[in-house]
ZAMISE-116480 format. One record per residue: residue in one letter; x negated, y, z negated of N, C-alpha, C in turn. Coordinates in steps of 0.001 Angstrom, whole numbers, padded with zeros to 6 digits, always signed. Atoms other than C-alpha are relative to their C-alpha. Layout:
BEGIN
aXYZXYZXYZ
...
***
This chain:
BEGIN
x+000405+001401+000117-100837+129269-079056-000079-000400-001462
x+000012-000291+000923-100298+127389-082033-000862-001680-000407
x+000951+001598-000317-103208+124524-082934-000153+000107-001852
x-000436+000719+002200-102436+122297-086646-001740-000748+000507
x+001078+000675+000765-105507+120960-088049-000142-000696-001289
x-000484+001366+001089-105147+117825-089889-001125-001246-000165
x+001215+000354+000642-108316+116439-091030-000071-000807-001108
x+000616+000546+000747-109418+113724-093004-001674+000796-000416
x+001268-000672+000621-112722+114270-095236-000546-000766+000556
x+001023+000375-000541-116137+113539-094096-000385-000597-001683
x+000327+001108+001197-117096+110887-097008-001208+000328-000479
x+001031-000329+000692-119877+112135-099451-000467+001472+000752
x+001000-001659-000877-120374+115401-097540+001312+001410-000150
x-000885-001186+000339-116618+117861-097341+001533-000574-000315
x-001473+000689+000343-113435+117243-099022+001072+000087+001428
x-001103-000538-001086-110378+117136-096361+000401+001506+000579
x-000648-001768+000031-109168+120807-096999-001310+000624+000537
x+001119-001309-000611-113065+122178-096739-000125-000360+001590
x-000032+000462-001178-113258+120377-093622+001078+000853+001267
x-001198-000909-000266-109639+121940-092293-000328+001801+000007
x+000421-001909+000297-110979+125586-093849-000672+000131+000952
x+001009-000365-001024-114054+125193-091598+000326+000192+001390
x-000560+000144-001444-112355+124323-088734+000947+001077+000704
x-001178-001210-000591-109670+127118-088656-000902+001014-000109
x+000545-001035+000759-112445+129794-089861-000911+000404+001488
x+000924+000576-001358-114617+128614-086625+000975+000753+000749
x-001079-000761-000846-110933+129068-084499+000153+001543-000072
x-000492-001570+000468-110094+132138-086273-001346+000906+000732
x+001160-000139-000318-113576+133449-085434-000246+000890+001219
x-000289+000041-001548-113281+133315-081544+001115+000587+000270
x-001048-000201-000381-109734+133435-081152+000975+001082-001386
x-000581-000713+001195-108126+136118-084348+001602-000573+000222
x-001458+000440-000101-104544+135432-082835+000894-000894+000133
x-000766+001645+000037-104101+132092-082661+001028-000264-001481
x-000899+000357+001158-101575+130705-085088-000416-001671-000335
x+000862+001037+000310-103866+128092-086824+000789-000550-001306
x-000440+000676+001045-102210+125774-089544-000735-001212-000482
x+000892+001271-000029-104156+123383-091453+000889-000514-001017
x-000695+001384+001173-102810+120032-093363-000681-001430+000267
x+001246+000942+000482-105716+118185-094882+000934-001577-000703
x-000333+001220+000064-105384+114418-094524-000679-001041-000674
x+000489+001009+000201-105946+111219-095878+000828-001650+000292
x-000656+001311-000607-105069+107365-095443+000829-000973-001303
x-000484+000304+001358-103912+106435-099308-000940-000867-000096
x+001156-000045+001057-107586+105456-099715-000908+000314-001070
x+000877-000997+000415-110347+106356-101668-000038+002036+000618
x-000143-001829-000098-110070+110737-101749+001605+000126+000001
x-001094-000016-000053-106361+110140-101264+000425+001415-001285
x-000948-000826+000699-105227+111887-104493-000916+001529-000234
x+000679-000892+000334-108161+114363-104533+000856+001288+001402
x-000388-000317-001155-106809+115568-100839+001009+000654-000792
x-001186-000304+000214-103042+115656-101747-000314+000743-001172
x-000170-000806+000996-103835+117535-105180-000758+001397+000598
x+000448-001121-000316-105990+120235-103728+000947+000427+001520
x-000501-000337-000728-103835+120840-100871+001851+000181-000399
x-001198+000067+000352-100183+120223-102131+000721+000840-001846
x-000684-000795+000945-100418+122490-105185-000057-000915-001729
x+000301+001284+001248-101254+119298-107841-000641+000660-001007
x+000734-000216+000876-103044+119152-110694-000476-001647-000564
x+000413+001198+000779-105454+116001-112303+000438-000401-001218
x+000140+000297+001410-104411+114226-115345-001145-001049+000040
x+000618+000951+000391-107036+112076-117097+000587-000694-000918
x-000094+000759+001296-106917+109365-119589-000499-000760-000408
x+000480+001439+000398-108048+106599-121254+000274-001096+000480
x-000896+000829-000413-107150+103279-119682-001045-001351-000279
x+000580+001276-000179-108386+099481-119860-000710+000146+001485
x+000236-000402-001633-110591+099392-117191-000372-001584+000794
x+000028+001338-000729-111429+096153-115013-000116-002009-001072
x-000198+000944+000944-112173+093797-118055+000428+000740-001325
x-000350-000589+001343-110400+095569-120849-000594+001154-000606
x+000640-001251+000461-112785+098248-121708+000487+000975+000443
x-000707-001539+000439-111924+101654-122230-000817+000673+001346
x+000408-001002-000822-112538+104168-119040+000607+000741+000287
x-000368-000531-000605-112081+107326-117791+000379-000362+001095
x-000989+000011-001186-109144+107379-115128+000839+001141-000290
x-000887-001041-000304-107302+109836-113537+000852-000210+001444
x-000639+000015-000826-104461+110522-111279+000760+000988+000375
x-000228-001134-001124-102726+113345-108924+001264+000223-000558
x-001302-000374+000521-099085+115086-110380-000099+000906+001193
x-000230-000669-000820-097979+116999-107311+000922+001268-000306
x-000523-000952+000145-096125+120281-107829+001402-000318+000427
x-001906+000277-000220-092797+118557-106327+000086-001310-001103
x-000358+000729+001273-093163+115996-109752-000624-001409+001083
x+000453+001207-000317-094529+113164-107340-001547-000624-000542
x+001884+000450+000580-097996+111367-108945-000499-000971+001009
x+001234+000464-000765-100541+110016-106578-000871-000672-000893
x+000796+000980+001116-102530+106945-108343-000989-000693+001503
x+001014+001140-000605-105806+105271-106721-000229-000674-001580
x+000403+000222+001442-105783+102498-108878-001709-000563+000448
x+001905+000147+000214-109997+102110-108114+000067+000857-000804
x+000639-000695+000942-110026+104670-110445+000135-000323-001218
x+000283+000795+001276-109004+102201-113296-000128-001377-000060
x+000313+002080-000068-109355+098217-111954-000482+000349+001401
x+000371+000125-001432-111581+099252-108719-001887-000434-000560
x+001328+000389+000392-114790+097676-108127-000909+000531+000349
x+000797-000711+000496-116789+100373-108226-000691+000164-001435
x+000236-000075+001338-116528+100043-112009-000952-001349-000436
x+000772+000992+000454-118290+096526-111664-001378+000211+000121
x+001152-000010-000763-121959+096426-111327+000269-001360+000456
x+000416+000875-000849-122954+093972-108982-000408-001193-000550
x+000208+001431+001022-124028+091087-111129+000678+000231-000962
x-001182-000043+001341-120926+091228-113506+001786-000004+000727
x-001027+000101-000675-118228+090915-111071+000733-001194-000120
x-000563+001115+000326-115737+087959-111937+001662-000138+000329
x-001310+000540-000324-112125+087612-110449+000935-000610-000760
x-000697+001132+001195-111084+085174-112980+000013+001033-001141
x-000168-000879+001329-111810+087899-115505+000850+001523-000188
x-000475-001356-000049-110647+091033-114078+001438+000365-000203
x-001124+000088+000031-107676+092760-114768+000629+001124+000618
x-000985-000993-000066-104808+095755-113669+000787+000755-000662
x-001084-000611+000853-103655+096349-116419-000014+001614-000266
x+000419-001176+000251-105255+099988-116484+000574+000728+000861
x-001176-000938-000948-103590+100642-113021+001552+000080-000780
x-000701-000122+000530-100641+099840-114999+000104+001144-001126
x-000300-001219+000678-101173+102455-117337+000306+000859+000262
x-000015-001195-000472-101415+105055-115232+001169+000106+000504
x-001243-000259-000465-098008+104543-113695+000782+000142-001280
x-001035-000362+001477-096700+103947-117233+000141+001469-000479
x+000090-001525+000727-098167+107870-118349+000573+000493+001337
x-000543-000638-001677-096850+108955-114267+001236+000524-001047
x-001587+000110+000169-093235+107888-115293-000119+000613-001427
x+000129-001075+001167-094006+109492-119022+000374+001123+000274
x-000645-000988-000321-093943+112530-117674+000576+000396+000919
x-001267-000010-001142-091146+112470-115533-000116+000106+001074
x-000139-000245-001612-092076+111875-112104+000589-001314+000011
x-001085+001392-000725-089316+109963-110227-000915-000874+001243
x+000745+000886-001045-091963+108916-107201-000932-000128-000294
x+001488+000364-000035-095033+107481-107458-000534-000785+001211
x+001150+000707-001385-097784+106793-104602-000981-000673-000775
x+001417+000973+000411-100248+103884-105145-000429-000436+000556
x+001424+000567-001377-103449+103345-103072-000113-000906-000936
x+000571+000904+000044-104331+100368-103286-001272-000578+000006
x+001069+000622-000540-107677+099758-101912-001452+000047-000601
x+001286+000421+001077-111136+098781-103662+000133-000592-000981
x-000046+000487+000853-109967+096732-106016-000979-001023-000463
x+000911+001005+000183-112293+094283-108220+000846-000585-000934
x-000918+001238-000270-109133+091998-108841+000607-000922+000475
x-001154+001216-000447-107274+088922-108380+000922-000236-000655
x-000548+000477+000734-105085+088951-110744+001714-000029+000911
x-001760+000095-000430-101634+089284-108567+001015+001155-000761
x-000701-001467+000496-100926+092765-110397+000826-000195-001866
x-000432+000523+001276-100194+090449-113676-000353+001010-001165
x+000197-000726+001144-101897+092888-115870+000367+001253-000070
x-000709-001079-000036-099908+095861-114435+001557-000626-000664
x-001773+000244+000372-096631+094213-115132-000342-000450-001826
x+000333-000096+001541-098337+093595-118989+000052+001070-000555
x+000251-001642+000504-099030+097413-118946+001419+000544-000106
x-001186-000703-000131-095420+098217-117987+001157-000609-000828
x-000263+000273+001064-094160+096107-120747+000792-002000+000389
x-000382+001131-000378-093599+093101-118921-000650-001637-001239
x+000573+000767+000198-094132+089516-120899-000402-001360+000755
x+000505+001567-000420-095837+086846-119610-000324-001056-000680
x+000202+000968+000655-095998+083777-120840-000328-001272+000389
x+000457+001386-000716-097522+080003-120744+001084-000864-000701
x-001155+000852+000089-095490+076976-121205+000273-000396-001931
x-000087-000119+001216-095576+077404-125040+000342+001007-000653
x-000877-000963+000295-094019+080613-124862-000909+001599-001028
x+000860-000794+000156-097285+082573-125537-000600+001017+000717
x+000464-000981-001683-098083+085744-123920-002013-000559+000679
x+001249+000257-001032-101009+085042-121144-001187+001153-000691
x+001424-001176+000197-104602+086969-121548-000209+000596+001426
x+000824-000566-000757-106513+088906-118808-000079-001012+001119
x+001165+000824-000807-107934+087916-115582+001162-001239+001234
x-000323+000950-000488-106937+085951-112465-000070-002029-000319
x+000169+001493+000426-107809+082641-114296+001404-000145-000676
x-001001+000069-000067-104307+083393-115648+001135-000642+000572
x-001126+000330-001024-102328+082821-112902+000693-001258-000069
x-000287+001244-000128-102224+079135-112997+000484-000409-000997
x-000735-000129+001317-101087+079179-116500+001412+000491-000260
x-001365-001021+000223-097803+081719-116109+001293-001395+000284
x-001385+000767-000154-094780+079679-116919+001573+000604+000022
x-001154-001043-000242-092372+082269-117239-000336+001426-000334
x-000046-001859-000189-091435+086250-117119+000601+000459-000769
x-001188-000866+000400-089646+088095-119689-000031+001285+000004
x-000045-001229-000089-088646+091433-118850+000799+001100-000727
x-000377-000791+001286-086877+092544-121881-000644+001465-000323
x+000480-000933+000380-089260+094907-122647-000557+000927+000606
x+000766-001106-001109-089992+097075-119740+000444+001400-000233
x-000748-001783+000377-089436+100781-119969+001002+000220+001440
x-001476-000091-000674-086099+101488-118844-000337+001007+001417
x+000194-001196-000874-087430+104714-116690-000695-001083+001124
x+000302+000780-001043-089100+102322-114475+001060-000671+001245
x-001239+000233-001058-085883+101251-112658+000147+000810+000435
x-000935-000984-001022-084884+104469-111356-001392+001381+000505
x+000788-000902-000175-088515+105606-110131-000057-000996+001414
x+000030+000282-001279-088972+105286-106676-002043-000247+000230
x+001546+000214+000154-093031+103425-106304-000058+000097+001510
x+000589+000196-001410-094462+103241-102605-001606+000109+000034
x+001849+000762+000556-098059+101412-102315-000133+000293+001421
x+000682-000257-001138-100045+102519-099646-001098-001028+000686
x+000812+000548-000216-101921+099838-098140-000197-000466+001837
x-000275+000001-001273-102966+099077-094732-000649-001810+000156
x-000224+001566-000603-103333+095093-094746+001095-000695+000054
x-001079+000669+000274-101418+092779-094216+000352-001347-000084
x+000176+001064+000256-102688+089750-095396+001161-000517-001170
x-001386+000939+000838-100198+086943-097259-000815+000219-001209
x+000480+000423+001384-100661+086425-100993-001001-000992+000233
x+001399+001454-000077-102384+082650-100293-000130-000658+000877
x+001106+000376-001313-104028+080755-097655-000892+000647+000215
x+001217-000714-000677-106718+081394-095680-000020+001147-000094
x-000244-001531-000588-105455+084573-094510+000231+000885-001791
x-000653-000880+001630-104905+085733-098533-000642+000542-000914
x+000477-000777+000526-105979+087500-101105-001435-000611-000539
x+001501+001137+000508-108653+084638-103055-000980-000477+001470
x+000954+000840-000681-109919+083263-099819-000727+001869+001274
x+000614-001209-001102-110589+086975-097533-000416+000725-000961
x+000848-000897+000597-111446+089003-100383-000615-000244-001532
x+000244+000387+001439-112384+086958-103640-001156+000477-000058
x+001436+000426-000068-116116+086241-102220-000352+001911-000586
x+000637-000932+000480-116871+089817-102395+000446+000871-001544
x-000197-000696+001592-115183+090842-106175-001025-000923-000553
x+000887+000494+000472-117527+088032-107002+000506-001670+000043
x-000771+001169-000032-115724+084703-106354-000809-000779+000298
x+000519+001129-000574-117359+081454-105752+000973-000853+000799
x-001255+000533-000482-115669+078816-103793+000509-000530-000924
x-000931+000673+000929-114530+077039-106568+000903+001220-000546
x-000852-001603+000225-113295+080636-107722+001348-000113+000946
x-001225-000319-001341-111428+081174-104518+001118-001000-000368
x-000987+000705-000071-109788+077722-104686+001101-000059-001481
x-000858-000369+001363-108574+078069-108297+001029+001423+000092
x-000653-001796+000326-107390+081767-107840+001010-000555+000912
x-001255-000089-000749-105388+080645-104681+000598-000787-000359
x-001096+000970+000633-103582+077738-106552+000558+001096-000882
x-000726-000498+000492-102993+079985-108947+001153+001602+000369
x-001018-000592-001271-101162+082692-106464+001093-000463-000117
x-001504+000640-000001-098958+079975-105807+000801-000278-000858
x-000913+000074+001192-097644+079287-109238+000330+001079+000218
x-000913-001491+000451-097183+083102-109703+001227-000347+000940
x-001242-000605-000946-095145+083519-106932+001060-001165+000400
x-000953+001015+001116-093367+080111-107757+000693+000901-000766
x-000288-000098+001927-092563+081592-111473+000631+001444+001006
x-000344-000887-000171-092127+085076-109677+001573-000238+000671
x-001354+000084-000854-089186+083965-107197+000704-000528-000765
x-001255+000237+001066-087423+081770-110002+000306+000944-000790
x-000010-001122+000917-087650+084700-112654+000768+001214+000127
x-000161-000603-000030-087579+087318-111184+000728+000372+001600
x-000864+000518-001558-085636+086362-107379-000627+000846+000840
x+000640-000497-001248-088296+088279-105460-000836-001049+000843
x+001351+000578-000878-090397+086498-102317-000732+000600+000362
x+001242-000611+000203-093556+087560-102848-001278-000593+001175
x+001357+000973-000805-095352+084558-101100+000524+000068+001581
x+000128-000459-001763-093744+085876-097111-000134+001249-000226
x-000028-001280-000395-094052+089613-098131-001924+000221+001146
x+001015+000140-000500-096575+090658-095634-000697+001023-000802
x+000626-001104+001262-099336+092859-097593-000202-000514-001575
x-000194+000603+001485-098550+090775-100763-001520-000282-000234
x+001851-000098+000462-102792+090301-100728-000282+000779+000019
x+001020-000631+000670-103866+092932-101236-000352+001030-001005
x+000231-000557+001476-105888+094470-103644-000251-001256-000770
x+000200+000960+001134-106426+090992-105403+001318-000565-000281
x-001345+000590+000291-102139+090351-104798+000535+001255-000894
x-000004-000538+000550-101876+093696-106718+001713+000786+000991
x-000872-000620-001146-099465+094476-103595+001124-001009-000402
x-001366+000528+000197-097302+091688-104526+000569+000060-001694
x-000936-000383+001398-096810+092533-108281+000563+001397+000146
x-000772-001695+000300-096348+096448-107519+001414-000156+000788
x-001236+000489-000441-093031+094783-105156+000862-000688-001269
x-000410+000818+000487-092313+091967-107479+000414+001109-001477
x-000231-000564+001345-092577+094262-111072+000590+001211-000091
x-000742-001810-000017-091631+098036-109833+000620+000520+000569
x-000639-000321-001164-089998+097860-106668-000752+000342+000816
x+000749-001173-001327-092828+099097-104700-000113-000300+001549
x-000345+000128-002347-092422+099258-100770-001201-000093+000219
x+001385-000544-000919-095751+098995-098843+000053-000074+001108
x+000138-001263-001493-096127+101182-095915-001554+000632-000185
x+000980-000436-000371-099224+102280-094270-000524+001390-000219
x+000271-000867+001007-100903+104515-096562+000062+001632+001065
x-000035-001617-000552-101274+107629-093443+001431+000223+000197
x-002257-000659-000303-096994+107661-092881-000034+000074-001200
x-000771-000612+000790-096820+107895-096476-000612+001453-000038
x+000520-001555-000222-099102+111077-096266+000145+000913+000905
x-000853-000703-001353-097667+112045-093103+001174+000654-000479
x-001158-000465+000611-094502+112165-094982+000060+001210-001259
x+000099-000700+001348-095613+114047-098296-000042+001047+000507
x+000824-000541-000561-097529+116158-096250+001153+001252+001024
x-001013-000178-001318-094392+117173-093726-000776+000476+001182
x+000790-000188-000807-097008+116907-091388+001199+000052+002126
x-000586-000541-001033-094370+116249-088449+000940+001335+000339
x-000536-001718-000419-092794+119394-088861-000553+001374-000017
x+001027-001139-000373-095817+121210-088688-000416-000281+001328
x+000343-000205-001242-096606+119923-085351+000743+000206+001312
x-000837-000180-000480-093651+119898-083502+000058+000749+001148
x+000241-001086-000739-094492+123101-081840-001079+000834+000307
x+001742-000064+000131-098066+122728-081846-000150-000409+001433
x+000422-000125-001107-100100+123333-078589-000998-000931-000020
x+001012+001307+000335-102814+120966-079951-000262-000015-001038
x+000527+001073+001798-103983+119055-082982-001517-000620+000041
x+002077+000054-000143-107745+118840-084099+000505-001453-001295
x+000155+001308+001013-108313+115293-086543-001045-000061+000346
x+001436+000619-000337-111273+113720-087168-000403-000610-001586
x+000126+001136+001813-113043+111592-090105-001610+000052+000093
x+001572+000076+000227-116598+111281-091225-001076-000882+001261
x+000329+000699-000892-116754+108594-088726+000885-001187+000433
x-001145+000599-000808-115174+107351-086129-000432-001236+000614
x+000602+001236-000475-115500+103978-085367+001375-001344+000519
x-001291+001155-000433-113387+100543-084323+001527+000241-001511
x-000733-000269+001039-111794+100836-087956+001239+001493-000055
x-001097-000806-000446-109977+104143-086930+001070-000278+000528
x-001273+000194-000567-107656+102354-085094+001175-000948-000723
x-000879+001076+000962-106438+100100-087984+000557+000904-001343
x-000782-001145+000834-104210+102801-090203-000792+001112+000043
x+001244-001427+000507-107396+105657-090429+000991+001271+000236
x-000233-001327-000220-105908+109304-090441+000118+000245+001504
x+000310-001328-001147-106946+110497-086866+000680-001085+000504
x-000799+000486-000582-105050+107294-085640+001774+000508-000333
x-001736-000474+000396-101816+108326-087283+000477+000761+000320
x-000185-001500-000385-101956+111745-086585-000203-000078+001534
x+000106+000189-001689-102794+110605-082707+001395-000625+000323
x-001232+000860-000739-099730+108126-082475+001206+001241-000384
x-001202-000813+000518-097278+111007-084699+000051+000957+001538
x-000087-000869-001153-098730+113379-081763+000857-000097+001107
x-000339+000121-001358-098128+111619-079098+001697+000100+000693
x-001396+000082-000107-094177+111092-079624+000513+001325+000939
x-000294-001668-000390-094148+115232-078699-000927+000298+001319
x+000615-000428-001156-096842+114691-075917-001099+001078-000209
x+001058-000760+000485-099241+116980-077949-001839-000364+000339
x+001615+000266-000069-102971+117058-076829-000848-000279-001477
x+000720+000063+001278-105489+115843-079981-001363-000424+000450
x+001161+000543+000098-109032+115671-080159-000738-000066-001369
x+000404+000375+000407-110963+114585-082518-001411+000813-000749
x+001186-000437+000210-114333+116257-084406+000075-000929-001645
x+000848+000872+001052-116155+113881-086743-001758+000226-000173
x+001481-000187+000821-119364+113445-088379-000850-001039+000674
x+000423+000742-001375-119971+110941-085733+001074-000920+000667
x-000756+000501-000837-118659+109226-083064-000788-001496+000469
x+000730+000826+000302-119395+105581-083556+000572-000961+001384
x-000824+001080-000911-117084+103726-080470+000465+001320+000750
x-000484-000359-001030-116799+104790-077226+001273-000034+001025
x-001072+000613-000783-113956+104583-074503-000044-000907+000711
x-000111+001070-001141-115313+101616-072941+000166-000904-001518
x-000144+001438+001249-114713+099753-076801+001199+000437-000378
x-001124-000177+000618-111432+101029-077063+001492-000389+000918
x-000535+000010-000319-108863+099899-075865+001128+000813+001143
x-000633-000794-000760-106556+101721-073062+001107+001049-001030
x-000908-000692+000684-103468+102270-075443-000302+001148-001028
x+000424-000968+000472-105460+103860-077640-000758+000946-000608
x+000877-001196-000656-108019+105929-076380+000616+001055+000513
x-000551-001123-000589-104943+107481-074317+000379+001427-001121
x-000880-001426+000812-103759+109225-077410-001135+000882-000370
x+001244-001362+000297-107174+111479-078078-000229+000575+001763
x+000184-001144-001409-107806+114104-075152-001734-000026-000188
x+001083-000206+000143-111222+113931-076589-000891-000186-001531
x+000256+000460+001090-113444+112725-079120-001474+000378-000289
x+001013-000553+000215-116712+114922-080502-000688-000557-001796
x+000656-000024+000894-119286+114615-083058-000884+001416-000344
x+000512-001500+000525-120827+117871-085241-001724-000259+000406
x+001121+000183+000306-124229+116401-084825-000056+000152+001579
x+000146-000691-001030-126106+118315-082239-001558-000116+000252
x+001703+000063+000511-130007+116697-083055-000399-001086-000125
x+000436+001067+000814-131817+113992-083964+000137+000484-001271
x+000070-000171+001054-131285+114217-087724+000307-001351-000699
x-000076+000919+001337-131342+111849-090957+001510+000230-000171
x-001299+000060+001148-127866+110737-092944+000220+001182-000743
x+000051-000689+001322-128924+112715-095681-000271+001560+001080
x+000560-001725-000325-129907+116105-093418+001685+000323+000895
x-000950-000251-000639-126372+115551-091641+001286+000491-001050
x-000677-000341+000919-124740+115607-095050+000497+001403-000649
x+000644-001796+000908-126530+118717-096830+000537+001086+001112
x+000233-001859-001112-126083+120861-093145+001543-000349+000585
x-001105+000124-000530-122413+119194-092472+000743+001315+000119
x-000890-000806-000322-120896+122154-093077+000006+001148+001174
x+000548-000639-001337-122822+124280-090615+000000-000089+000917
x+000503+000942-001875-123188+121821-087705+001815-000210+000103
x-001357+000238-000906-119287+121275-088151+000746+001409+000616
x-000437-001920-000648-118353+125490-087785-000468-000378+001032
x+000294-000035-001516-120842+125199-085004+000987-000833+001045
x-000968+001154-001142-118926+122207-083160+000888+000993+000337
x-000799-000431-000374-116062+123555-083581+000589+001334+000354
x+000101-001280-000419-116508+127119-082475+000286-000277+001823
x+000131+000494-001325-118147+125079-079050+001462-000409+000543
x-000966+000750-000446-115359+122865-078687+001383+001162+000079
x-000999-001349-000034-112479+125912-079291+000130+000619+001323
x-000315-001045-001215-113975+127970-076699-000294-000499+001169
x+000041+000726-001002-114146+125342-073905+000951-000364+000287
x-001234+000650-000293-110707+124313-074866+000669+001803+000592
x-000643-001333-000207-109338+128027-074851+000092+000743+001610
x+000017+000018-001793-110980+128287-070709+000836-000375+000075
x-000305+000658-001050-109521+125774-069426+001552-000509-000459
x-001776+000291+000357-106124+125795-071224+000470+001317+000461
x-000254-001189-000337-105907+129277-069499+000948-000234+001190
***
């Protein structure tokens, strides 16, 4: 029997891989002869490049970078052992870096994610992955395409400053000065919305309020959207304003298209893919997933959904062990509820957050020892 274990991390408690270790160590345990394979997952969120570098053989670079308003911060990003780099840009324009009363849309910028692809392609990686998600921008990815040597300019032929208050200003693009290596690198942005650049449904009006937007904010930022991507389609002949995804991140999705080529695809197929996760299961008897917590949001790109729909193509059984189990099968839909065989939580007690955290690693061996040798009966 041969059972893959493909695990997302439990969030503030075990990286992906320890999660995966525990789980086969548990199998191994019970069963010595099983043929247990683990390939630690993520969704090209937050942990994304921590995952793929400790599992795929990587290594961290750091650096210096502009960080949400120009200041100088530590950022880092993932070099994979096959030359591919893994970038969350929250780790240089995410709003984590804001405090909470200092958050401003109009001010923030990208240009720091832009760095980091600039030092990627430095040292010669032809692909680059870019999560997207947590951003505390609006700028429309304007200050990545500044970083990558792009000029922007207002109708006086002056390069632009910082900050989604920009936008409405950009009168033209010159791309003279981009680094040549940028054409022949293959980008792919991991994001799992798929909101428009502007309207309702867009980047200023669904996610301004919380980088810090007022309404007058919102309505300024989404006029200015529309110029960009105006100025973008004359300039530079991309349509930015029907790509679907082009919001998000602050529109950061429609400059990494518009400035680098970048594709966006649903951040778990690109990790599915890195990962060659379908040709590890192929000939798999069952598949364990699971996430810190499982809730309605699992079914909108999360890991243990991806790895449930990849399953199912092969008819593979998958269940599930999380850190809880937040949505039942009467809140889930038919289609897909069918694809889990079963869906457990490690927690075996009344216990606290914080006592589920500190003893996660214990209570998840235990689970999954239980769950192993119940499956191992009755698959007899």
């Amino acid at each position: 029997m041969k059972i893959v274990i493909a695990s997302d991390k439990y969030k503030d408690s075990l990286s992906a891989l320890k999660v995966c270790r525990i789980i086969g160590r548990a199998i191994k345990k019970i069963a010595p002869g099983l043929d247990v394979v683990i390939s630690p997952m993520a969704d090209g969120g937050d942990g994304t490049v921590e995952t793929l570098v400790e599992s795929l053989d990587g290594k961290l670079i750091e650096l210096e970078v502009k960080g949400p308003f120009g200041e100088p911060v530590k950022a880092r990003f993932g070099m994979l052992g096959s030359g591919t780099a893994v970038i969350e840009m929250a780790s240089a324009s995410g709003l984590v870096l804001v405090p909470a009363g200092k958050r401003d849309p109009m001010e923030t910028t990208t240009y720091g994610t832009g760095e980091l692809i600039l030092r990627a392609i430095d040292m010669g990686s032809k692909k680059i992955i870019v999560g997207i998600g947590g951003s505390a921008t609006n700028d429309g990815g304007m200050g990545m395409a500044q970083a990558l040597g792009y000029r922007l300019l207002d109708n006086n032929g002056d390069p632009l400053g910082f900050g989604g208050k920009e936008l409405a200003r950009l009168a033209s693009i010159d791309n003279a000065g981009i680094n040549s290596k940028l054409l022949s690198t293959t980008i792919e942005v991991a994001s799992d919305v798929n909101n428009p650049l502007c309207g309702k449904k867009g980047a200023a009006h669904v996610y301004g309020p919380q980088k810090g937007a007022s309404p007058e904010m919102v309505k300024a930022l989404d006029e200015g959207l529309r110029n960009y991507a105006q100025i973008v389609a004359r300039d530079l002949k991309k349509d930015i304003a029907g790509l679907p995804g082009a919001g998000a991140a602050g529109g950061l999705g429609a400059g990494l298209a518009a400035f680098a080529g970048g594709v966006l695809k649903p951040g778990i197929d690109i990790v599915i893919e890195i990962t060659g996760l379908k040709d590890k299961i192929k000939d798999a008897d069952l598949i364990i997933t699971g996430e810190g917590a499982m809730d309605e949001q699992t079914f909108y790109g999360k890991s243990a959904y991806g790895v449930a729909k990849l399953a199912s193509r092969y008819d593979i059984p998958v269940i599930t062990i999380n850190g809880s189990v937040l949505s039942n099968r009467s809140n889930i839909d038919e289609k897909n509820s069918s694809l889990f065989s079963g869906n457990f939580s490690i927690i075996n007690r009344p216990i606290s957050l914080e006592e589920a955290i500190s003893d996660a690693e214990e209570l998840l061996s235990g689970a999954a020892a239980e769950i192993i040798s119940f499956y191992l009966r009755i698959a007899k």
